[in-house]
C-alpha positions in Angstrom: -58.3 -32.3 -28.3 -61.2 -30.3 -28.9 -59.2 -27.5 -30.8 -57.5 -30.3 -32.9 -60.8 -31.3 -34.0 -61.7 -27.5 -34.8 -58.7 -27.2 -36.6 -59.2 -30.1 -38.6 -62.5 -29.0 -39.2 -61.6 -26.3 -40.9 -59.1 -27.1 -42.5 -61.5 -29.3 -44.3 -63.9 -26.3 -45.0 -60.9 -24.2 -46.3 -60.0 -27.2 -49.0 -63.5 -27.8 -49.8 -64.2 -24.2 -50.5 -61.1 -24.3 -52.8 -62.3 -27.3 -54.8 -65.6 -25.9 -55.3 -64.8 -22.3 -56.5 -61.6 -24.2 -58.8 -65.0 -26.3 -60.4 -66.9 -22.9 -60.9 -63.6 -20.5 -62.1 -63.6 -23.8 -64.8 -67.1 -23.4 -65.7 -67.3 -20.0 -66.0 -64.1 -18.8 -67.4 -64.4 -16.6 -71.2 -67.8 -18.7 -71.0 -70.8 -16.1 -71.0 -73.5 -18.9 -70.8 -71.7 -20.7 -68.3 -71.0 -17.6 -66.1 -74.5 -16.3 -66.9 -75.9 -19.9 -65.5 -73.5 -19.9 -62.8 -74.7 -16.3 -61.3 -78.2 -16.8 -61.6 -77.9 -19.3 -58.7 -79.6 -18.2 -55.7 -76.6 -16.1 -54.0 -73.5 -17.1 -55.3 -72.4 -14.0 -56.8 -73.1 -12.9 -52.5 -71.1 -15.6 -51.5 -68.5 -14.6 -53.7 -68.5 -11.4 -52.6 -68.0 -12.7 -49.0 -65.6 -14.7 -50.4 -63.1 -11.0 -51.1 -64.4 -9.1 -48.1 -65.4 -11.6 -45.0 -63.9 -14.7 -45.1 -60.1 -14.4 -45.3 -60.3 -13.2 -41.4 -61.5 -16.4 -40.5 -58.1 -17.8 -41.9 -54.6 -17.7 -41.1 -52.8 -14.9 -42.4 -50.6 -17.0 -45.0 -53.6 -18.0 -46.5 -55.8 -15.3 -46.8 -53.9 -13.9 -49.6 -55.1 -17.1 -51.6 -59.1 -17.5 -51.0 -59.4 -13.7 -51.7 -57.5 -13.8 -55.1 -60.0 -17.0 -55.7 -63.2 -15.5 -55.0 -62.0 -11.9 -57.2 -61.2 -14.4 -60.2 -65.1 -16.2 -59.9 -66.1 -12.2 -60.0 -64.0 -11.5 -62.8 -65.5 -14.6 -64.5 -68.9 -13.9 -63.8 -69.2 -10.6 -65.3 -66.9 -10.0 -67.4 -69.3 -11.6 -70.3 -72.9 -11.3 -68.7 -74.5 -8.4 -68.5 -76.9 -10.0 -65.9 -74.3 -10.6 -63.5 -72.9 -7.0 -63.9 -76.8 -5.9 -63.2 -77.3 -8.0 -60.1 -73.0 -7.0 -58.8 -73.6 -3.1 -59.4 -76.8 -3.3 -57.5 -75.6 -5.5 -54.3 -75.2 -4.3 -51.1 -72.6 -5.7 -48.9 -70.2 -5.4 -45.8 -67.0 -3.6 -46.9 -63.6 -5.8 -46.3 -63.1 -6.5 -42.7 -59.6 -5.1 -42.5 -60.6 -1.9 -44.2 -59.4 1.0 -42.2 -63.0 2.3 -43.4 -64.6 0.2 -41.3 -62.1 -0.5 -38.3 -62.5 2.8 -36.8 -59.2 4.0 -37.6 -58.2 7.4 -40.0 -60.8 10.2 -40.3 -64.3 9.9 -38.9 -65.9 12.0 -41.7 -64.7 8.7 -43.8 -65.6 5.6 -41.4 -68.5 3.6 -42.5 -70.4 1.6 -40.8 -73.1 -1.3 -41.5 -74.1 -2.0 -46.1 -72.3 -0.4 -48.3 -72.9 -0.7 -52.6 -70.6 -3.7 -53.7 -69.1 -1.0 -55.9 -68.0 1.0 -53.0 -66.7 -2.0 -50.8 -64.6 -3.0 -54.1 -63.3 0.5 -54.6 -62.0 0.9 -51.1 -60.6 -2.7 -51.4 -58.8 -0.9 -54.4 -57.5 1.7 -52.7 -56.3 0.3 -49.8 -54.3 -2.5 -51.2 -52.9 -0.2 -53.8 -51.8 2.5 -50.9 -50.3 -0.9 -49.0 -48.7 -1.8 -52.3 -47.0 1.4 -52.6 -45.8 1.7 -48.7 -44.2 -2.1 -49.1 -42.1 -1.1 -51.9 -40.9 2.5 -50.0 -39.9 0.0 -47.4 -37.8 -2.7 -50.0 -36.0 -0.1 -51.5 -35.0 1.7 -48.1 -33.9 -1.9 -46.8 -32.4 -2.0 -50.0 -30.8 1.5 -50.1 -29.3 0.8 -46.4 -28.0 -2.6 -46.8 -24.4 -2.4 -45.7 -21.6 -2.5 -48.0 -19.4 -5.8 -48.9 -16.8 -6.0 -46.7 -13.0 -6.8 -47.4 -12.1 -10.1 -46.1 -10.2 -9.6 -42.9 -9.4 -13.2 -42.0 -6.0 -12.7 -43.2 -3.9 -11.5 -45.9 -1.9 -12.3 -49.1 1.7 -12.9 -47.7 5.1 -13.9 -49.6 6.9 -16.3 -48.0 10.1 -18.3 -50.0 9.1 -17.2 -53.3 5.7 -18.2 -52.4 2.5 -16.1 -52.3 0.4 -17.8 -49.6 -2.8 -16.6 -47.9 -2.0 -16.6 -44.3 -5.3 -16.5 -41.6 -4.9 -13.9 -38.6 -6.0 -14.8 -35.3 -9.2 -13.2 -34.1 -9.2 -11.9 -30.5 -13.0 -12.9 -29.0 -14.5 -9.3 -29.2 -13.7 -9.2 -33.5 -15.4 -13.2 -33.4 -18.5 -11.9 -31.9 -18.7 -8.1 -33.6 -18.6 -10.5 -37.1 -21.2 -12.5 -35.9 -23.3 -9.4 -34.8 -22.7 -7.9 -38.4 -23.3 -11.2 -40.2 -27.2 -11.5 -38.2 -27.8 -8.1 -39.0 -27.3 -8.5 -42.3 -29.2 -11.6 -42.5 -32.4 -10.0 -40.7 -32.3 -6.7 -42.8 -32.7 -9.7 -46.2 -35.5 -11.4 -44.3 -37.3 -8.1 -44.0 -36.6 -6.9 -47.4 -38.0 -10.5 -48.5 -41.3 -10.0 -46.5 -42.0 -6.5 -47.6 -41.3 -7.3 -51.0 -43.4 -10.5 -50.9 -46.4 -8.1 -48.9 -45.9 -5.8 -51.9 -46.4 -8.3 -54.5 -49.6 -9.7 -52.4 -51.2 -5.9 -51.9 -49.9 -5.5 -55.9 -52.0 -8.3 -57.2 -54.9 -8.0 -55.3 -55.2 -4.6 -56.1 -54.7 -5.8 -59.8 -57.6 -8.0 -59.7 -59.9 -6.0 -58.1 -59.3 -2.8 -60.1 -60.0 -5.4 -63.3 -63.3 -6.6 -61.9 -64.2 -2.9 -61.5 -63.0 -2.7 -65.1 -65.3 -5.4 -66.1 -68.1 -3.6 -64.6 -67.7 -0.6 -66.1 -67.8 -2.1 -70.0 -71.2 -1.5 -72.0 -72.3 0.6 -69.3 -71.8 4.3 -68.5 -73.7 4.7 -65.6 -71.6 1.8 -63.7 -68.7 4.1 -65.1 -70.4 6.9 -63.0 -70.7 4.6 -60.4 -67.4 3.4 -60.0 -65.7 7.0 -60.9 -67.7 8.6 -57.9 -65.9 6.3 -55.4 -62.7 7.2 -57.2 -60.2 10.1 -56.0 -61.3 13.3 -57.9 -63.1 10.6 -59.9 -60.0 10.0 -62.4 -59.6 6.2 -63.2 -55.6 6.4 -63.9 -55.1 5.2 -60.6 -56.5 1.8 -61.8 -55.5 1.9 -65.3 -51.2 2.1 -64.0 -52.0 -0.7 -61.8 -53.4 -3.0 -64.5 -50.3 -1.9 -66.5 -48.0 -3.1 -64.3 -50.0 -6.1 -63.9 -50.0 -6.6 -67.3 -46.4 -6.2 -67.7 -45.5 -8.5 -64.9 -47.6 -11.0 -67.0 -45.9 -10.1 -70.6 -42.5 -11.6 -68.6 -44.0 -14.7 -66.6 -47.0 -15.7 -69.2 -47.1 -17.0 -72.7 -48.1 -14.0 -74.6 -51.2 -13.5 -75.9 -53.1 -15.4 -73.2 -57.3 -15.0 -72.5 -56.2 -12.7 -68.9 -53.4 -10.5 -70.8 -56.4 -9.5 -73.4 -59.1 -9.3 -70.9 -56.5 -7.0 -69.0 -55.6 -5.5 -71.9 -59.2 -4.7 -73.2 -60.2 -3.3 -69.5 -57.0 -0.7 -69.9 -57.9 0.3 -73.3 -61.5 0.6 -71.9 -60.9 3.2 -69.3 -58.5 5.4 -70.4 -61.0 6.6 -73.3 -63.6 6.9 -69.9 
């Protein structure tokens, strides 16, 4: 009983929280006074933060994905038209994302980092990692892909003439050819399911890599020191990385959006931004 309660506890929390950052992506959306109002209120643009980094672990995993892509859009929001907001992001510190490999002890020590990190940095790794997981999910598709098995010839029976007739006659299956069909048949069904998981993971990792490389995007306009900033988090400090990310981003919305939409431009702007870094 008591876990039911928990549960429905936070379940509440979880559709509260939704509500309220759907009220604030509203106000503050291609709106610089209304983001500009928004941010100045005593830490949001914080909670927002935790919003990316800290509080999907406290979910399930099938809905993590969502209040993470939620919190990056109120960041987008926020500063991509006020200058205050960018100010007050850039100059944040903050825990980096808890399932950053930075931060879990795992890879190289001379890279693990532990306790506040620059908002910048905790976004840039955020980058990185999901863009790295990105890239590993679709290796995985197109191996699943690349060893599915062949279509087989039907083998229940054949064509056969019979008095001027051409009739399909069934042939009887012994019990061993029954059950090595059935074998081959749930293999083949459990290679799709993983081929529709990693491709699903890869489009997850692909847009929240999108989003987050945008909101760096939208940090670095107007201001070249947040371009040094960002750039000294990068690898070799090149911002390509980020820039054929948003591409593919914005291609995958050329062929599911109306054209022409306020997040194709901002995306498009962003791009256009960088590459002349």
């Amino acid at each position: 009983p008591h876990q039911n309660v928990t549960n429905h506890v936070g379940k509440a929390v979880e559709d509260c929280m939704r509500a309220i950052i759907g009220v604030l992506l509203n106000l503050t959306n291609d709106n610089e006074w209304g983001s500009t109002k928004t941010g100045e209120q005593d830490g949001l643009i914080g909670t927002a933060m935790n919003c990316v980094l800290q509080v999907p672990k406290y979910l399930p995993q099938e809905q993590r994905f969502d209040i993470r892509v939620l919190g990056l859009g109120l960041l987008i929001n926020l500063v991509e038209y006020s200058a205050r907001n960018r100010h007050c992001l850039v100059n944040m510190e903050t825990s980096c994302s808890f399932d950053s490999s930075f931060c879990s002890g795992e890879g190289d020590d001379s890279l693990r980092i532990a306790g506040q990190v620059h908002a910048v940095q905790a976004l840039v790794q955020l980058f990185l990692e999901r863009e790295r997981a990105a890239q590993l999910a679709e290796s995985k598709t197109d191996e699943l892909i690349k060893d599915a098995p062949t279509t087989q010839h039907d083998k229940s029976g054949e064509w056969q003439e019979t008095s001027g007739e051409i009739q399909w006659v069934s042939t009887e299956k012994t019990d061993g050819a029954e059950e090595k069909q059935k074998k081959e048949e749930d293999d083949e069904e459990l290679d799709l399911n993983k081929a529709l998981q990693h491709a699903g993971k890869h489009m997850e990792d692909c847009i929240v890599a999108s989003y987050t490389a945008l909101l760096l995007g939208c940090l670095c306009q107007e201001s070249p020191i947040n371009v040094t900033t960002v750039r000294e988090y990068l690898p070799e400090g090149d911002f390509s990385i980020m820039t054929e990310m948003l591409k593919k981003f914005l291609s995958f919305m050329n062929l599911t959006c109306a054209v022409g939409t306020t997040g194709q431009k901002s995306i498009s702007r962003v791009i256009e931004y960088l590459e002349h870094c």
